[in-house]
N, C-alpha and C positions, 0 to 999 in steps of 0.2 A: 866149355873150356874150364881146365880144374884152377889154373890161377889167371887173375886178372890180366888185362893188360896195362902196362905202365902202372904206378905206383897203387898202393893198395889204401885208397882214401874213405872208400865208403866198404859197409858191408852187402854180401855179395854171397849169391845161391848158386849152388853148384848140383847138375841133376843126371842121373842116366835115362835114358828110358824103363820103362816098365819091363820086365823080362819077358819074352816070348811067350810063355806058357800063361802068363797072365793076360795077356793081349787077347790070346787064344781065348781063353776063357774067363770071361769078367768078371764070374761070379765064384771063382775059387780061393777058399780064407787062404789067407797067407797072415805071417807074423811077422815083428816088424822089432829090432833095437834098437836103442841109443847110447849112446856116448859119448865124451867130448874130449880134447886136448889141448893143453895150455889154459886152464883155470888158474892157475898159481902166478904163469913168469910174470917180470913185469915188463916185457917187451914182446913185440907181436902179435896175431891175433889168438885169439879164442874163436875152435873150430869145434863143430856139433856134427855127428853123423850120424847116420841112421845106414841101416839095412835091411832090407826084407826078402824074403821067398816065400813061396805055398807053403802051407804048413805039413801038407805031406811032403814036402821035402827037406824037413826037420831031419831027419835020421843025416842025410845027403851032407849038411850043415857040418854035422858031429862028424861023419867021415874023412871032411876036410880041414878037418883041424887049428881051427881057428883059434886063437890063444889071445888072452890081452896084450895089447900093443907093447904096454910099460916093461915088459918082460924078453921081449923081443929086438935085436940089437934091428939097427936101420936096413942093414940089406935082408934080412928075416923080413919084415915088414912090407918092403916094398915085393916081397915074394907073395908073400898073403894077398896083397893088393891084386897084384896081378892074376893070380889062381880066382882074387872075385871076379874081376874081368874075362875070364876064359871061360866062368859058368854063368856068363850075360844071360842065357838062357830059361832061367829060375832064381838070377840072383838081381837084385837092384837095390841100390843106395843113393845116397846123396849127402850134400854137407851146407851147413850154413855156416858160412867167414865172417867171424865178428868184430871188424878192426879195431885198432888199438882207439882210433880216435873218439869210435862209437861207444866204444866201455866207458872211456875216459867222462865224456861228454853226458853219459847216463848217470854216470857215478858223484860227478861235481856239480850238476847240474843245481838251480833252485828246488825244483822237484826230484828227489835221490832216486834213482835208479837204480839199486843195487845188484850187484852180481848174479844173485839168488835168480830175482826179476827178469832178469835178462836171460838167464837158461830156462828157467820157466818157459817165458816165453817163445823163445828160438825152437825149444824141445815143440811145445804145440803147432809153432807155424809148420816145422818139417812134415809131422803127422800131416797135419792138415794139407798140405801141399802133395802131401802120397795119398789119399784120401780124394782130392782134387782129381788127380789122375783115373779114375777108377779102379783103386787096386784093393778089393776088399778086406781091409785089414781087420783081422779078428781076434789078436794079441798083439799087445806091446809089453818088452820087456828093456828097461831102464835103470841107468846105473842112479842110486840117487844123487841129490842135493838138495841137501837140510835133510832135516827128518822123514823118512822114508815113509812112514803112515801117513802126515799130513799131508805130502805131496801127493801121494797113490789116490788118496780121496779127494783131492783137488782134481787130478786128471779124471778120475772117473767121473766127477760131476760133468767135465767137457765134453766127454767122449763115452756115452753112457752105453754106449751097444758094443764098447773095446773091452776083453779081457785086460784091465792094467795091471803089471807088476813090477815096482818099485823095490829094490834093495841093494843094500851094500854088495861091495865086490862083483854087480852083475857082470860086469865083464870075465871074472874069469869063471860066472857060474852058468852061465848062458850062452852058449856059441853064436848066436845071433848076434849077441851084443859085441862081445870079442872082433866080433867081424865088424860092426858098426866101429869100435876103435878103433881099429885098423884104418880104415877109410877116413876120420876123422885125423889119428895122428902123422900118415902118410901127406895127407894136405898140408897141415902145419908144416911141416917139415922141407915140403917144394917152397912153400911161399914163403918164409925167411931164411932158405938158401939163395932162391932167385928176388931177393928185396930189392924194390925200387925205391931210392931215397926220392922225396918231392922235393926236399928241398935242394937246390940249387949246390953250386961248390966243394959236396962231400960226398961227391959219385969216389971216390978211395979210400972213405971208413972202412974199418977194417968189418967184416962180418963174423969175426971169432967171439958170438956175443955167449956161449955153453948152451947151454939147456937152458936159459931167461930165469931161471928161478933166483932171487934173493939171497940163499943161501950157497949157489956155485959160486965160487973163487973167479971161473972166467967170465960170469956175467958182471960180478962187481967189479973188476977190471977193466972191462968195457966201459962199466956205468960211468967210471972214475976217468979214465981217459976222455971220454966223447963228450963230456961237459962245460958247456959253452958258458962262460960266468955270465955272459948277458941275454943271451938266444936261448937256454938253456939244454934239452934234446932235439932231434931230428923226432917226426913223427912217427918212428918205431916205440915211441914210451907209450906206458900205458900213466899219464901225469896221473891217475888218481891212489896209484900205489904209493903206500907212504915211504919205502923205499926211495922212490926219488923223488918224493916233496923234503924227506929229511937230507939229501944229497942236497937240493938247489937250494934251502935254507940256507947251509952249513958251508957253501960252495960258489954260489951262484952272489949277484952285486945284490943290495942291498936295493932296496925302491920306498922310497916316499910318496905319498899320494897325498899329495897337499892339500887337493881339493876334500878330503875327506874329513880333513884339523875341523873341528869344532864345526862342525857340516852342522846346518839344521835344518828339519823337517821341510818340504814345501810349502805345509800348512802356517807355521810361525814364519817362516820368512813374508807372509802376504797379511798375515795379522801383525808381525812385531811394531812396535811403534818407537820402539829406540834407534838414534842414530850409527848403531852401531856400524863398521865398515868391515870386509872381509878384509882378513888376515892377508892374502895376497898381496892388496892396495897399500893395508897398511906397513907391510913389510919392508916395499920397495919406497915408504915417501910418496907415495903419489895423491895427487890432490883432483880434485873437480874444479878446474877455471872456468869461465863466465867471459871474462877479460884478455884479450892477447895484447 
């Protein structure tokens, strides 16, 4: 199934089969793209696709004309799409959905999880899960994130028997990859038109959220409207974008954490040997009786 069912809380793999001719024949290389869509907004998820065919049917690839998504309005896209689907027979992809909550919770986490980390490693699983399949991949060609040498020599340390190539712009220099866009940004694109809110009561928010990036007008318009001063967003945010930690600062109620005032260690709390009493106690009067 390309989108989940009911709301989109965890992240979630999306696969074809292997295409016909590879089934046929196990042991024929094929090549393989990557790409992603939604690395910027701050709403939604972050989707990763890949694509692969035989490598003799590279030329086949370039015949059909694949083009970077970014460049192509949404019913273009969803044309591409379906022209992959019609060459099931030498063509296979797939996508990994990285919801909003998942970014978030890698990104705030005690241990940082950053961005970078995160495509890294979604990029590897997909390999590894076409790989898995037995479909013998003999190149992979990758749009970067970060520095394109460090990364290229990173996957080659994983994948030491992969032709890796890593660079800028591969989407529109690769038709492989163009086609892994494609597949990647046609996803995105089903799953926050058909958004399932989890949370309760705002099934008639509006979903005119633009393109999610920080810099659209209709996204900050959304942002601005849909901010709960106390609940803050719905779990279409992605909370670790500073975009809307500087909105719920500047927006959102105030909170005190009482327990926090003059907090001390575990360790001096079980060594101190002063009378001292928490600020709580002291605050409200309250005393320790003995006597009623």
């Amino acid at each position: 199934m390309l989108l989940p069912e009911g709301p989109l809380l965890k992240s979630y793999t999306y696969a074809t089969p292997p295409p016909e001719i590879v089934q046929r024949e196990a042991k024929i290389p094929c090549i393989l793209g990557v790409d992603e869509a939604g690395r910027g907004p701050v709403l939604g998820p972050m989707v990763y696709g890949i694509c692969y065919c035989p490598l003799s049917m590279k030329e086949k690839i370039e015949e059909l004309g694949f083009v970077d998504s970014k460049t192509l309005i949404e019913e273009k896209r969803e044309e591409h799409l379906a022209l992959i689907n019609e060459n099931s027979e030498f063509i296979g992809w797939s996508v990994r959905v990285l919801s909003p909550q998942d970014i978030s919770h890698g990104m705030l986490g005690k241990s940082k999880y950053n961005l970078n980390s995160q495509a890294h490693d979604t990029t590897i699983q997909l390999i590894r899960d076409t790989l898995k399949k037995g479909v013998n991949v003999t190149e992979v060609y990758i749009d970067t994130v970060g520095p394109p040498d460090a990364y290229q020599r990173k996957l080659q340390e994983i994948f030491p028997a992969i032709q890796i190539t890593v660079a800028k712009k591969a989407d529109s220099l690769y038709p492989i990859v163009s086609a892994a866009s494609i597949c990647a940004k046609v996803t995105r694109d089903h799953v926050l038109k058909d958004w399932v809110f989890a949370e309760s009561g705002i099934e008639n928010v509006s979903r005119e959220f633009g393109s999610g990036y920080p810099s659209d007008p209709k996204t900050v318009a959304w942002l601005q409207s849909n901010l709960d001063p106390v609940f803050g967003y719905p779990n279409i945010i992605r909370f670790s974008w500073s975009t809307c930690s500087r909105l719920l600062d500047s927006e959102g109620v105030k909170v005190a954490w009482e327990s926090e005032e003059n907090s001390n260690s575990l360790v001096k709390m079980f060594n101190s040997k002063s009378d001292e009493r928490c600020d709580y106690f002291k605050n409200r009067c309250l005393q320790v009786v003995n006597d009623f």
